[in-house]
Structure formats: structure tokens, C-alpha cells
C-alpha positions, 0 to 999 in steps of 0.5 A: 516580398519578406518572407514572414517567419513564425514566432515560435519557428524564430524563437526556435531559430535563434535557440542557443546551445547555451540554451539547450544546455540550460534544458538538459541541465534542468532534465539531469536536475529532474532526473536526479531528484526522482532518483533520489525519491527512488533511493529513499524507498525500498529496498535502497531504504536511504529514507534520508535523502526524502528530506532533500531530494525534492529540492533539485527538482523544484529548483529544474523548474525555477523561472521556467515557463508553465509548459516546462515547468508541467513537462520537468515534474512530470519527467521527475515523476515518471522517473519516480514511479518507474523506479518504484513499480518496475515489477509491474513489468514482469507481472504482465508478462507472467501473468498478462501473457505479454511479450517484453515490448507491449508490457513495458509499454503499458507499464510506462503508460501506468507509471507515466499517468502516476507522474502527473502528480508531479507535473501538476504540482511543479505547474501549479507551486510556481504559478501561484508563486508568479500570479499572487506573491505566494512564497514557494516555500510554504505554498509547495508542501500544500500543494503537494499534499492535496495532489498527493491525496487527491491523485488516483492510483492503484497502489497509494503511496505517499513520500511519507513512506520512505521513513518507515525505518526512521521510527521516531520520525513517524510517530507523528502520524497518530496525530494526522496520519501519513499525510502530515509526515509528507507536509513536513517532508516537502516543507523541509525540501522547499525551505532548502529551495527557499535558503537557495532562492534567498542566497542567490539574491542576495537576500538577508537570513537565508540561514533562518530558512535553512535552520528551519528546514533541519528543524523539521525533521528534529521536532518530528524526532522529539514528538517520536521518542517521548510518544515511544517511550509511553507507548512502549509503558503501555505495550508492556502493561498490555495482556499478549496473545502468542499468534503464529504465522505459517508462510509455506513459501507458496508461488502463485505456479503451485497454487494452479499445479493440480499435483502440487496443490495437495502437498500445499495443504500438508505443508501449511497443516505441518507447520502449523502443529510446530507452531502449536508446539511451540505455544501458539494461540492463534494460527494464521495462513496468508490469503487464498492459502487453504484451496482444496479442491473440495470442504467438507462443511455444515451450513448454517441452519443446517444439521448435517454434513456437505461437501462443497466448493468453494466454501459457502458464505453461510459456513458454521463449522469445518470439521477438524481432523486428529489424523497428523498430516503426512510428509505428502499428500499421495501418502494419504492415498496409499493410507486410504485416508479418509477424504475429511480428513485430507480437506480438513484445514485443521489436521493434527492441531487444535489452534484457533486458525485464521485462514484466506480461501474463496467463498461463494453465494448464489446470487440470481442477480450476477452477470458474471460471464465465468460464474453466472448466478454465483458471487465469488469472494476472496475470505478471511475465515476464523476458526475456533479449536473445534473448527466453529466458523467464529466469523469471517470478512470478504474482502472490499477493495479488489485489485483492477485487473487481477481480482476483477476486470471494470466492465467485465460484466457489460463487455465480455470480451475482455476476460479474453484480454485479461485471461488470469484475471479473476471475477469476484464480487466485492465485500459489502462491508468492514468487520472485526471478529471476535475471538475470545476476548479480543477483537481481530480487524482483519484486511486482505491484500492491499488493504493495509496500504489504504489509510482511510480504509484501515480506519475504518476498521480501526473505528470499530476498536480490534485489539490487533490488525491482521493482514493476509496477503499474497505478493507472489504475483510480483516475484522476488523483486522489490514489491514485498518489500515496498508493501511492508514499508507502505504497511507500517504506518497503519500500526502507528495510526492507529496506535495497535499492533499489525501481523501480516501474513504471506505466502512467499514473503514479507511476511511480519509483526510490526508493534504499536510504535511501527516497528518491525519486530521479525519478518521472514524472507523470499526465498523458503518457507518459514513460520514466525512466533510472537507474543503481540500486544493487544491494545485498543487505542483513541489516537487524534488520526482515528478521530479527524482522519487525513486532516492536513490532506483536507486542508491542503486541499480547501488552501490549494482549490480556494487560493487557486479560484482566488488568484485566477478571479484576480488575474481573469479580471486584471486586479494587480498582483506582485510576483515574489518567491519569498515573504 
């Protein structure tokens, strides 16, 4: 009897190395897009090559099976998001306790789920191509935005991003906020794969598809230097608040060495009296930078003094000090300083200061395995010259696996799996505080990366944005520099200006129109001074959000549902790539 051979084992036996060579071609075409994403961000900061760089991997998955096209998008994605979160690695290691092996292999976890963006979009672009006559060009950057916005990670970025040193490209997200400057990006790569498609055929008008795609990026260009011009009328008819930024150049090892802590508080008290000297109006230290091992405070309600730590939800006042701050902290020992004023966050300066430090309340209800009772929050605290508590604001979004574990409180075990981990209780809501005559939106950690949430605050109409941040935990790698990029366009937006401050870099002023006007380095302390805008502005981004991204999705799920009815009950379909 004929010995019968299975399809796919026939399939696979009359494989050609002609064939092979097809695959690994369409990889290195994969590979080589995604390289191109990478070297569009920082610090490469080719921005450039965003515009063309998606098309080599569209083109990896053309007239390839759903299988293929799912497996070459998802490769191009990882090779994205590897290249772009690398650092991760050394995180674990550092702070995770892992050993080389197991942290690349949970960071190739991570940034393997991220590239599914990827897969799902090359799936799904040619799909709809194959299934409904649905012309790749103009069904692509859809596709892609709507699984862009929808795609869960935990630090959100968009291909947008890579412009954020081409100014008057990205102007026109105070239109539709960076999701509409990522359609143009994909629009402009999928019209180059359309001119491609087109010659290939031998399809009339390929050069209009190619005008088209160079189109994209000019009109953007045009939109941004007329919107810059006015916006730049209005900064200069703006009244100007001088804000000083400290950044002592404090590692996440400092912070826990008991010794070195103290002379962390002198250093920031130090450079903030030059700050004053030198005409600041306001103070800001980075997130978590005031960690005296004890505040001398007055609650609210209260008459008196008491010492506390950390700092209560309810403070009304922190006393400042007269007495100058010494070169280090043992000097204050042998001075028989008063304990006052060593804690006091306000020595030898009188600046109204914006400062981050834990806070806590008590609270029956918490389940925390490290603080039972006790709610704990990383705080932004604004004082006044006499130290006045003017407000503060607990931060909303905690980071997964450094400021609080999921599951944490039900499963105790694993604080024991995540030692440096902290447990904190989340921000109940947005808030802008008041100083003088201006409002100050005020965001911590990676807050200001998140759209929706800086409009939130941006709906309740601060004069300036404030970031206070600490990317010591990622080193001197790529990181700060990438939280900068992923930053800028909260400024454009919403049309205010944004400062952010850092302990070990990149700390910046970022004007209206998002451009970075100084920033510091990563490798010493430093403090910045600028005079900064303080505008209140209506842009269309704040009124309707992520509209493109909204819209994409409504297009991408209804014309899904629409072609599958068709296709599950038999109704004829034409497959075309072009209209």
C-alpha cells in the first residue's frame, strides 16, 4: 500500500531553497524596518526615517499567508521595542536581584508582548486588503493607530514620538494630539508601499502616490510654522514666572545609604540658595527628593508642633530655617544644630518650593502587608516663602512593579519576588495648585507620558506644567532621554509650557510650541533657570481628546465585523491593494 504523506509534511518537502531564501529575505526586510523605528528615536534621533521605515516591513508581508504576515509584524515589533527598552534589563538586575539570564528573558517577555502590536496590524492590513478590496494605503495607518491606542503597555509610546525634535512637524497634535501625527506618519509609509505596489504592476500614476506621501510630512510642516509663529506672539505678550530647577545628581544608591542621605538634603538646600540668588521665583526639587528621616510639621487643625515620618496627608505648615546649610551634614553635629533645622526643607532660602516626598495617612481599611493600616503616597508638596503647605497632589498612576505589586495585598508572597518594590496607595484624584496668581498642574513620574491623563489636568486650565520625576532607576542608558521625547508633546497639546525635574537627568524647560529650551545632562548635579510663560490655552486636542485614535477604532472594528459577516455567509468579495 502507497505510504500516504501529509499535506504540510509535502508542503515542507517540496520546500525550495529558493523559498527559504524568500523567507529570510522578507526577516531581513522585517529586521531592517524595525531598526529603522529604533534609529528614529532617541538617542539616535534620525526622526526622519520614521516616514519610511514602516514601509520595508509592510512590503515583508505582502502576498504572504495570515500565519507569516501575524509572525513577520510581530518579529519587526520585537526587534522595535527591544531596541527601544533594553534598559529594562539592567533594571531587573539592579533592582529585581536577577542575574543576567533570567532578566533578559523576562525583559524579552515584555518587549515580545509589546510587538504584538505589530503582528496584529500586518495581519489585519492585508487581510482586509485580501477579504473586502480594501486599498492597503489608506487601510494601514487606520489600522495601525486604533491597535497603537488600544494596545496595553506600560510605558505608552506612539511612532509620533520619533519627531519630537522636528518642531513644526508636531504642531499639529494641538489639533488631535499625537495620535493624528502617528496617521500622517503611517499614511506617508503606506503611500510609498502603494507607489511600490503600483510600479510593480504596472499601474498608471504611481508618481501621485508618491507626491502624496511627501505631501504628508510638508502640509504638517506648513500647519507648524504659521501655528508657531502665533504661539510664539502669544508666549512673548505672557507674563513670566522665573522657576529654578535643582538636580543634585542623586542615584537611587544615595537615597538608601543612611550616611549619604543627610548630605542629599544640604546638597538640594545649597543649590537652591544660588537659585534664589540668582532671581528665582519658584523652587523645584525632583520626586521623592526631600527623605529626612524625620519633618518637623503642623497639622491641620492643630496649634502645635510634631515630629513626623513620613509627612502626614493633613500638613499645613513645615517650619523653615534661617540657619545656611553647611558644606555636610556631620558639620551640623559638631554645630549642635538644632534637629529643626537640619529636617527643615527650606534652610537659608525663602523661594516658594515644589518638592516630591512620601506622605501617609492612616487608614483602618489597608491590607498592606509592609504598613497595615497606613496608606502611603509618593506627593508633590508646594510651599510658600513662610513654609505654608499651598497644596499638594498624590500621584494616580503607579508604576507596576516599583511602586506597588498587583495582587500584592491578596498574595503576600509576592513582595518576596519584588523585594525593591514599593507599596503605595494611589492618588484619588488630578489637582492643580494655586500659587499666587497662577495655577501649577503638577504630574510625577511617568505621568507626563500619558495623553489622556495630562489632559485631564490640562482641563482644569494650570498656567504651566510641572513634572517631577526620577529616572535614576534605568542609569545612564537611553531612558531619560526617551521619557524627554515621549514628554514634549504634552506641551504642544495643550499649548503651556512644561518644566520637568529630575534627580540624575534629563531634567528641562520645554516651551509652548515643544521646544526644549535647556536641559541638563547625566552625569553631575546641576540647576536650570528660566523665565517661563504662563499661558492658559483652548486647544481643539483639549476639547475632543484622541479623536483620530476614536475614530480609527469605530473604522477598524465596524469594517472588520462588516467583511467577516460577508465572507462567514459567502457574499463575493474582490481582492485589490489599490482603489
Amino acid at each position: 500500500m502507497a505510504k500516504i504523506q501529509h499535506p504540510k509534511k509535502a508542503h515542507l518537502a517540496h520546500e525550495s531553497p529558493r523559498d527559504r531564501g524568500r523567507l529570510i529575505l522578507r526577516v531581513g526586510m522585517a529586521t531592517l524596518g524595525g531598526l529603522g523605528v529604533v534609529l528614529s528615536f532617541p538617542t539616535f534621533d534620525l526622526a526622519p526615517l520614521a516616514w519610511i521605515t514602516l514601509m520595508p516591513i509592510l512590503w515583508s508581508a505582502f502576498e504572504m499567508r495570515g500565519s507569516a504576515r501575524f509572525f513577520l509584524g510581530w518579529w519587526a515589533g520585537t526587534v522595535i521595542n527591544l531596541g527601544g527598552f533594553y534598559w529594562i534589563i539592567g533594571t531587573l538586575m539592579d533592582f529585581g536581584h536577577m542575574s543576567w539570564l533570567p532578566a533578559f528573558l523576562l525583559a524579552l517577555l515584555l518587549v515580545a508582548y509589546q510587538g504584538l502590536h505589530y503582528a496584529f496590524w500586518l495581519w489585519l492590513v492585508f487581510w482586509f486588503q485580501k477579504t473586502g478590496a480594501s486599498a492597503v494605503w489608506w487601510v494601514s495607518p487606520i489600522v495601525y493607530v486604533a491597535l497603537e491606542y488600544l494596545h496595553p503597555v506600560i510605558f505608552p509610546w506612539f511612532i509620533a514620538n520619533s519627531q519630537y525634535s522636528l518642531i513644526p512637524i508636531i504642531q499639529c497634535c494641538e489639533l488631535g494630539g499625537v495620535t493624528l501625527l502617528s496617521l500622517m506618519v503611517v499614511l506617508s509609509n503606506s503611500l510609498l508601499f502603494e507607489t511600490w505596489i503600483r510600479l510593480r504592476r504596472g499601474f498608471t500614476r504611481a508618481w501621485l502616490c508618491l507626491i502624496c506621501a511627501g505631501l504628508v510630512p510638508v502640509s504638517a510642516c506648513l500647519f507648524g510654522w504659521i501655528r508657531m509663529d502665533q504661539m510664539d506672539a502669544k508666549i512673548d505678550r505672557a507674563s513670566k514666572l522665573n522657576i529654578g530647577l535643582v538636580e543634585a545628581d542623586v542615584g537611587i544608591w544615595e537615597k538608601e545609604d543612611p550616611i549619604k542621605i543627610k548630605d542629599n538634603l544640604v546638597l538640594h538646600q545649597r543649590m537652591s540658595i544660588d537659585l534664589e540668588q540668582r532671581g528665582a521665583e519658584l523652587i523645584v526639587w525632583p520626586e521623592t527628593a526631600y527623605h529626612a528621616s524625620r519633618t518637623l510639621v503642623r497639622r491641620s487643625g492643630q496649634a502645635g508642633l510634631e515630629w513626623h515620618r513620613p509627612i502626614p496627608k493633613d500638613v499645613e505648615l513645615i517650619p523653615p530655617s534661617g540657619v545656611p546649610p553647611p558644606l555636610h551634614a556631620a558639620d551640623d553635629i559638631k554645630n549642635n544644630t538644632s534637629l529643626m533645622d537640619r529636617y527643615a526643607p527650606q534652610r537659608g532660602f525663602s523661594t516658594p518650593l515644589l518638592f516630591g516626598a512620601l506622605t501617609y495617612q492612616k487608614n483602618p481599611q489597608s491590607t498592606s502587608p509592609r504598613h497595615p493600616g497606613i496608606d502611603l503616597f509618593n506627593t508633590a508638596i508646594l510651599l510658600d516663602g513662610a513654609g505654608r503647605v499651598l497644596g499638594s497632589y498624590d500621584k494616580v498612576y503607579l508604576l507596576m512593579f516599583g511602586e506597588h505589586v498587583p495582587w500584592g495585598h491578596t498574595y503576600p508572597i509576592l513582595f518576596e519576588w519584588f523585594p525593591e518594590a514599593g507599596d503605595l496607595a494611589a492618588g484619588a484624584s488630578v489637582e492643580v495648585i494655586t500659587m499666587d496668581r497662577y495655577r501649577i498642574g503638577v504630574m510625577i513620574c511617568y505621568e507626563d507620558i500619558l495623553p489622556a491623563f495630562t489632559r485631564k489636568v490640562a482641563d482644569q486650565k494650570p498656567h504651566i506644567l510641572i513634572n517631577i520625576t526620577n529616572d535614576a532607576w534605568f542609569g545612564k542608558t537611553s531612558e531619560p532621554y526617551l521619557h524627554l521625547a515621549l514628554s514634549v508633546f504634552r506641551a504642544v497639546e495643550n499649548r503651556v509650557g512644561l518644566v520637568r525635574s529630575t534627580n540624575t537627568g534629563i531634567s528641562a524647560f520645554v516651551d509652548p510650541n515643544g521646544r526644549i529650551l535647556e536641559s541638563t545632562g547625566l552625569h553631575q548635579a546641576e540647576t536650570l533657570l528660566r523665565s517661563m510663560p504662563m499661558l492658559q490655552s483652548d486647544t481643539l486636542y483639549q476639547r475632543l481628546g484622541d479623536w483620530p485614535a476614536y475614530l480609527c477604532i469605530l473604522f477598524t472594528g465596524g469594517w472588520f465585523l462588516v467583511l467577516w459577516t460577508r465572507k462567514k455567509f459567502g457574499f463575493k468579495t474582490t481582492s485589490s491593494t489599490n482603489t
